[in-house]
TIKENU-404708 format. One record per residue (C-alpha): residue number from 1; residue in one letter; x, y, z. Coordinates in steps of 0.1 Angstrom, whole numbers, plus 5000, padded with zeros to 4 digits. Layout:
REM TIKENU-404708
[atom NUM A [X Y Z]]
...
REM end
This chain:
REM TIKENU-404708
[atom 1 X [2785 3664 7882]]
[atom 2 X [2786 3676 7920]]
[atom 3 X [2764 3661 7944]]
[atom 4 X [2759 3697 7957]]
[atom 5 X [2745 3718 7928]]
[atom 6 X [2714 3728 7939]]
[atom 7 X [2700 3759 7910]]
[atom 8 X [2669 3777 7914]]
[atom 9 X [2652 3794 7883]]
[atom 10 X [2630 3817 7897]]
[atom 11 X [2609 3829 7867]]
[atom 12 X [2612 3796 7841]]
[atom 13 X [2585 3802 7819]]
[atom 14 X [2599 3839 7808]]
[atom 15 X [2623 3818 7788]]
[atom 16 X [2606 3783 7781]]
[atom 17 X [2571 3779 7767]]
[atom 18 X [2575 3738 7773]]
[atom 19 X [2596 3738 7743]]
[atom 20 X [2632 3737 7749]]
[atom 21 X [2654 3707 7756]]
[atom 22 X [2667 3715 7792]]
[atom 23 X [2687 3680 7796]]
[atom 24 X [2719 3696 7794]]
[atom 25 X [2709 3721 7822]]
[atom 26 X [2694 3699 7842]]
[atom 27 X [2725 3674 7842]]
[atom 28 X [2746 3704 7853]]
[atom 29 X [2730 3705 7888]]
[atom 30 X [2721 3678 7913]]
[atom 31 X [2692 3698 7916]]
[atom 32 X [2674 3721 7895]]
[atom 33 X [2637 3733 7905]]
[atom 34 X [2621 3756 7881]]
[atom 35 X [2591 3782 7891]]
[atom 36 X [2562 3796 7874]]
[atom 37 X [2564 3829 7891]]
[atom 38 X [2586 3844 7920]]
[atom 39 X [2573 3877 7940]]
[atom 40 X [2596 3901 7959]]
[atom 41 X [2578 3879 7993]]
[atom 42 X [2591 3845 7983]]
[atom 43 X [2622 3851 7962]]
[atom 44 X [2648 3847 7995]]
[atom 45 X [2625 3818 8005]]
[atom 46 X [2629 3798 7973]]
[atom 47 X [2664 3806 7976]]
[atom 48 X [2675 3787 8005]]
[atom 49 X [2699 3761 8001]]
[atom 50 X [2705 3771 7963]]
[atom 51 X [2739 3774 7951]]
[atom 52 X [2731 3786 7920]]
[atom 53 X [2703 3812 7913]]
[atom 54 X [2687 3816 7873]]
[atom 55 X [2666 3846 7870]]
[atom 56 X [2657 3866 7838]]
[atom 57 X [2636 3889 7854]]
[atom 58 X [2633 3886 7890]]
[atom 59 X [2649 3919 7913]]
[atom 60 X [2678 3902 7931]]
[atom 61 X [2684 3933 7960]]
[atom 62 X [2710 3934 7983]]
[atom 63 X [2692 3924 8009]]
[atom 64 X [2680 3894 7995]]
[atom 65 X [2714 3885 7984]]
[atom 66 X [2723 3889 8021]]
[atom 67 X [2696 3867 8033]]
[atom 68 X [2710 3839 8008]]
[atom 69 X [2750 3832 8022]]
[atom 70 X [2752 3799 8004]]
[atom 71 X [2746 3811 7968]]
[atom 72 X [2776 3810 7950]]
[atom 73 X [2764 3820 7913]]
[atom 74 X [2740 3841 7895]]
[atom 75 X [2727 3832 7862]]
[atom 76 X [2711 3860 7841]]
[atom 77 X [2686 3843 7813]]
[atom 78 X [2694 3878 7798]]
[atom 79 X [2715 3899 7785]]
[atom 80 X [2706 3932 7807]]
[atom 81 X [2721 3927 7845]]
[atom 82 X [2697 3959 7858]]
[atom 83 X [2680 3937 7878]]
[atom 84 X [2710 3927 7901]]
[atom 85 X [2727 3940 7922]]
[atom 86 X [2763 3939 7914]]
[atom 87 X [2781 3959 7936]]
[atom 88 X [2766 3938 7967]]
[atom 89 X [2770 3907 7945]]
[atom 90 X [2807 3912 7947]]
[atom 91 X [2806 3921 7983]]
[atom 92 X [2790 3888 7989]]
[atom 93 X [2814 3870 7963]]
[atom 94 X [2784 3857 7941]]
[atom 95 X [2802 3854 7908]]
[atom 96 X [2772 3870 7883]]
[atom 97 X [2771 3857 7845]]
[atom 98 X [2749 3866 7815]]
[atom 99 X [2739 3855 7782]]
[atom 100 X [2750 3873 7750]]
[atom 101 X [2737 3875 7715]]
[atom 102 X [2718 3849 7716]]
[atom 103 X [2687 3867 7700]]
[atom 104 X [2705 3879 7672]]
[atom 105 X [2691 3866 7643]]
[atom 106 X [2654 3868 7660]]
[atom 107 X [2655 3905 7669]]
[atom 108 X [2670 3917 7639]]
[atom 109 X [2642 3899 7610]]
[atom 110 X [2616 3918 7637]]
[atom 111 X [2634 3948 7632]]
[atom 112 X [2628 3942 7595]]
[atom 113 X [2597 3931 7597]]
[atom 114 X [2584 3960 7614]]
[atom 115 X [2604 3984 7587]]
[atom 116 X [2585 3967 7562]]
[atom 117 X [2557 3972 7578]]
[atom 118 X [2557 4005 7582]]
[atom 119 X [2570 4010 7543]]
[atom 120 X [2538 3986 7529]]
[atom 121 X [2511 3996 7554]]
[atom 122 X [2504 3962 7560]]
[atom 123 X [2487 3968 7592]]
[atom 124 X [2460 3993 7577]]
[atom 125 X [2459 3974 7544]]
[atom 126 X [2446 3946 7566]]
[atom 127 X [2427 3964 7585]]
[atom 128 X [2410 3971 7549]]
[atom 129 X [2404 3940 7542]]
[atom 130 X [2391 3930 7574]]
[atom 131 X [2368 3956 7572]]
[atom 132 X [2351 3947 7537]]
[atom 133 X [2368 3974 7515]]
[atom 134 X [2386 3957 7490]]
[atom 135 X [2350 3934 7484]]
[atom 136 X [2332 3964 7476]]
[atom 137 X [2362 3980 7458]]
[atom 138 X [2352 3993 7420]]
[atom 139 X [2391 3980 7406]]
[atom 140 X [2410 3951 7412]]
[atom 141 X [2431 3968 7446]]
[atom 142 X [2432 3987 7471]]
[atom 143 X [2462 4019 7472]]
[atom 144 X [2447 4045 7499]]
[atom 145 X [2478 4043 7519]]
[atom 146 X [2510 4054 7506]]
[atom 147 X [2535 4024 7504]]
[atom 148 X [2570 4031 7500]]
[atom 149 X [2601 4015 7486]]
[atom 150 X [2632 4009 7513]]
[atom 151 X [2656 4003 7482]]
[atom 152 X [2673 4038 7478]]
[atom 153 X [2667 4048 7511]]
[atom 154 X [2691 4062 7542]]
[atom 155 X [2685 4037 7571]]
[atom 156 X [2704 4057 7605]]
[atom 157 X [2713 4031 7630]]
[atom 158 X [2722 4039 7663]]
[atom 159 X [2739 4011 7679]]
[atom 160 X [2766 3992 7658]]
[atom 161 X [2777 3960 7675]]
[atom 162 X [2763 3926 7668]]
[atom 163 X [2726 3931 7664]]
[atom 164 X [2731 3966 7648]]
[atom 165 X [2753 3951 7621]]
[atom 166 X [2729 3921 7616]]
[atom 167 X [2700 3945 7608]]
[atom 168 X [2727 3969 7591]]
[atom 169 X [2734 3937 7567]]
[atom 170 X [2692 3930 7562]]
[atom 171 X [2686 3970 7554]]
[atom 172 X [2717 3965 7524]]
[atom 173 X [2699 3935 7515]]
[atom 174 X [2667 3956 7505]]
[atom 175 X [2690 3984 7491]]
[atom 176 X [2693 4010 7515]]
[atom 177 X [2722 4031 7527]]
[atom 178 X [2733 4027 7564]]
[atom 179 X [2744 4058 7580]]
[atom 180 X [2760 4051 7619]]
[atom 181 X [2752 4079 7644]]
[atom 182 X [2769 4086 7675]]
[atom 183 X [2756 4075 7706]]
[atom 184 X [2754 4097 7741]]
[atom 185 X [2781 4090 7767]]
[atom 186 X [2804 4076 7743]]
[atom 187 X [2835 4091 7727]]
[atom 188 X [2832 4103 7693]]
[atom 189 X [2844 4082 7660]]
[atom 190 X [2849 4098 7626]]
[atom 191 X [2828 4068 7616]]
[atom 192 X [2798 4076 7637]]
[atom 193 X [2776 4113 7625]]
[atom 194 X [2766 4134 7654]]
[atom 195 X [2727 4129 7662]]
[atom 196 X [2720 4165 7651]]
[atom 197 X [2733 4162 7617]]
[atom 198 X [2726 4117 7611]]
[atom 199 X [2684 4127 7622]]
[atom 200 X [2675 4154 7592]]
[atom 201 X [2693 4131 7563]]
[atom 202 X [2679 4096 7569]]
[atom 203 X [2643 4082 7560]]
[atom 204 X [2639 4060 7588]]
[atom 205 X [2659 4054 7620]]
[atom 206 X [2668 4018 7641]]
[atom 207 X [2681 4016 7675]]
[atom 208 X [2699 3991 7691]]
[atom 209 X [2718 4007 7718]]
[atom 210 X [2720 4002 7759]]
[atom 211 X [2698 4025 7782]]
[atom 212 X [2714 4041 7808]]
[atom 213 X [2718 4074 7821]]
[atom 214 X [2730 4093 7788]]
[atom 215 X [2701 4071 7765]]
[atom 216 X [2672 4075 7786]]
[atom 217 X [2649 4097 7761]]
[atom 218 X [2674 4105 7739]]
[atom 219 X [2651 4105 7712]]
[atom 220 X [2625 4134 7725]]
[atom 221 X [2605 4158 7708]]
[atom 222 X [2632 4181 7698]]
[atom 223 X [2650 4148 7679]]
[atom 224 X [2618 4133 7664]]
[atom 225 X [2616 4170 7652]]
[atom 226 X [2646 4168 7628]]
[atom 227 X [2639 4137 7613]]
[atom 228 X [2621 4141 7576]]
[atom 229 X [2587 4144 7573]]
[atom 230 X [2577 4108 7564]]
[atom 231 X [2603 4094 7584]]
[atom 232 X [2601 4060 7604]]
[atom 233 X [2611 4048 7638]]
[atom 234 X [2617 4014 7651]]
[atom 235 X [2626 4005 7683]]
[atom 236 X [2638 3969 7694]]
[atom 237 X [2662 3977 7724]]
[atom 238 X [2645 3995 7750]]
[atom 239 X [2619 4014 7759]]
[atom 240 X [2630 4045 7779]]
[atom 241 X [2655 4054 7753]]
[atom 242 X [2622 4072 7734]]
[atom 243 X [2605 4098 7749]]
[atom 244 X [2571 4081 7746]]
[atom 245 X [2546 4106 7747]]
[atom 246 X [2563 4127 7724]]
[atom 247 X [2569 4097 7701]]
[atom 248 X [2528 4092 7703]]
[atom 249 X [2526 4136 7700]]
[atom 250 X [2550 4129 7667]]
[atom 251 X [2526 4103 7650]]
[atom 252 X [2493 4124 7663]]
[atom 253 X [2508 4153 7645]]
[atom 254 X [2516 4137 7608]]
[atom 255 X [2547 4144 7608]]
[atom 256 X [2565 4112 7609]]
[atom 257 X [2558 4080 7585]]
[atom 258 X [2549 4058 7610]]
[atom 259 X [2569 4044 7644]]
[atom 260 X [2564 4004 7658]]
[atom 261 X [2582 3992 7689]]
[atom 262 X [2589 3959 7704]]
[atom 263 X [2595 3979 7740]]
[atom 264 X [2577 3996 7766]]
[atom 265 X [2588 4023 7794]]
[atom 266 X [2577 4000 7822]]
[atom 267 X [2567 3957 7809]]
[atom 268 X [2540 3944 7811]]
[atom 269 X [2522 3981 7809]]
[atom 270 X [2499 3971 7838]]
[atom 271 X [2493 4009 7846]]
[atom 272 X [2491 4020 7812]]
[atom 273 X [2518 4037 7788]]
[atom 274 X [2510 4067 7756]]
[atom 275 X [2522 4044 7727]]
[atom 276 X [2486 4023 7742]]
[atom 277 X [2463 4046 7735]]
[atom 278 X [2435 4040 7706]]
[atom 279 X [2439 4067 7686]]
[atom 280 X [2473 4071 7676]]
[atom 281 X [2477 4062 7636]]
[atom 282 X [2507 4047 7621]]
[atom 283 X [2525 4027 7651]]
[atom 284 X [2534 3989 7657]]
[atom 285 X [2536 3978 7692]]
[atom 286 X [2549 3937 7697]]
[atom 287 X [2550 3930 7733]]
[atom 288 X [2588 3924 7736]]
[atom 289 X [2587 3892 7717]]
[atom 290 X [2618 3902 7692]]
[atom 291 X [2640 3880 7708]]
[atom 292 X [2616 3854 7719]]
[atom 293 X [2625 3826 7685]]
[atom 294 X [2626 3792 7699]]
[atom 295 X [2661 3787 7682]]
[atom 296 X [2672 3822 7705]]
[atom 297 X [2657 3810 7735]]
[atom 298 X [2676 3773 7730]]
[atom 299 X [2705 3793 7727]]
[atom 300 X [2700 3809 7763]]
[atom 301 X [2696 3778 7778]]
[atom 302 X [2729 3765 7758]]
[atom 303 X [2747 3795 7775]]
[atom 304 X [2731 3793 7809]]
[atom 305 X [2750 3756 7806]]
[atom 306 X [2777 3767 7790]]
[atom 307 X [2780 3796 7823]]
[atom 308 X [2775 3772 7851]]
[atom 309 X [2796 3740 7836]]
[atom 310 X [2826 3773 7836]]
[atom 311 X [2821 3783 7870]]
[atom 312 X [2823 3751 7888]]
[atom 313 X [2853 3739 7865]]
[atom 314 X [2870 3771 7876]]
[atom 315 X [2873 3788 7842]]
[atom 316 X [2836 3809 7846]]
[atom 317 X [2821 3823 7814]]
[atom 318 X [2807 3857 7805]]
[atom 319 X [2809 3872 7839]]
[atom 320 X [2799 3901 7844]]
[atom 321 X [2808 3906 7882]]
REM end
């Protein structure tokens, strides 16, 4: 270990809830000092003398990377890189690596688990109970909501690499049929059916594909439109790829099943967001915690070792600038 590895990790408790074993990390650095919470006022501050910054969430700007000549590396506790700059990373020579596929497993049982959701009513069968309506029931149940069966049904998946196949694999599992559909900005495959023609044929709908400037609200009022009456939409990759008021118009109206999504527009939703409001029927919202296993978030911190052990040996990891 260098005597000279000083790492900062500006937002530590986005990633460990006092549960991780960080030994391995720790021993990478001669230093490693680990804050609660980092505003845009103190981030260059903290930064001082670090060669190595960790950040999940914290906006790393060009001018803060500026302000900061002797940092060296970047760690993302993430897969996204949207909250660094890249381009004046590169200027600067800050070597920028991120973590990959390390919530695999976690994010796609959520994605099942809030299918299955949606397809048993759990939520409002609980809501029954809680409310005293199966005690005072005149038979042994309770059927006012409609359940339905996956096995038999058309799943369409929009996004296909790890994660997507993962939750392609669970959605066999339960007997469905997994239909690919092409993705915006990306050239077409005879394996993948145009958006148009996937939304109209399936009975419920996954994504797991990047935002960016040919996702954002891909999924609007016109798409939620063709999808079968009953349909259901789940969303575990990010927020801004559903138009979200006319996901929460959708749901209002009957026409789809039910919707539940792990992501938000804008996290936390301090100022509010559509899919909040009270009086929408039929949606699951889990406050981004998909990913958030303990065994997924170990696996971050493996990488995030794995990242700065391959930088300072010259042979750096998952870089991503």
């Amino acid at each position: 270990m260098s005597n000279n590895r000083r790492a900062v990790f500006l937002d530590h408790p986005s990633l460990d809830q006092g549960d991780l074993d960080l030994s391995r990390l720790r021993d990478s650095f001669s230093e490693l000092r680990l804050w609660e919470q980092t505003t845009p006022q103190n981030v260059v501050e903290r930064l001082q003398g670090a060669q190595v910054a960790i950040s999940n969430k914290i906006l790393l700007n060009a001018e803060t990377l500026a302000a900061c000549p002797e940092l060296k590396l970047i760690l993302i506790a993430a897969t996204g890189t949207n909250n660094v700059d890249l381009a004046a990373a590169s200027a600067q020579g800050i070597t920028v690596s991120n973590c990959q596929g390390y919530g695999t497993p976690s994010v796609a049982q959520h994605t099942l688990m809030l299918l299955l959701n949606l397809a048993t009513r759990l939520k409002d069968y609980q809501r029954d109970v809680d409310a005293g309506l199966w005690q005072h029931a005149r038979q042994f149940c309770l059927l006012d909501h409609p359940i339905v069966e996956l096995e038999g049904k058309t799943l369409g998946l929009l996004g296909h690499g790890e994660l997507g196949s993962a939750v392609a694999r669970l959605a066999e599992a339960f007997g469905m049929r997994v239909v690919l559909g092409a993705i915006p900005g990306r050239p077409p495959r005879a394996d993948r059916v145009p958006l148009d023609q996937l939304l109209p044929q399936i009975d419920a709908l996954t994504l797991h594909c990047p935002l960016n400037e040919h996702t954002h609200h891909f999924i609007a009022a016109r798409e939620l439109a063709l999808l079968k009456p009953g349909a259901f939409v789940v969303n575990t990759a990010r927020g801004g790829l559903i138009d979200e008021q006319a996901l929460a118009d959708a749901l209002r109206s009957g026409h789809l099943g039910g919707a539940a999504t792990d992501v938000l527009s804008v996290e936390p939703p301090t100022t509010g967001n559509p899919l909040l409001a009270s009086d929408i029927p039929r949606l699951i919202v889990t406050p981004h915690n998909a990913w958030g296993s303990r065994e997924a978030r170990q696996r971050v911190v493996g990488q995030l070792t794995e990242n700065t052990q391959g930088f300072f040996s010259g042979t750096p990891l998952r870089v991503v600038t």
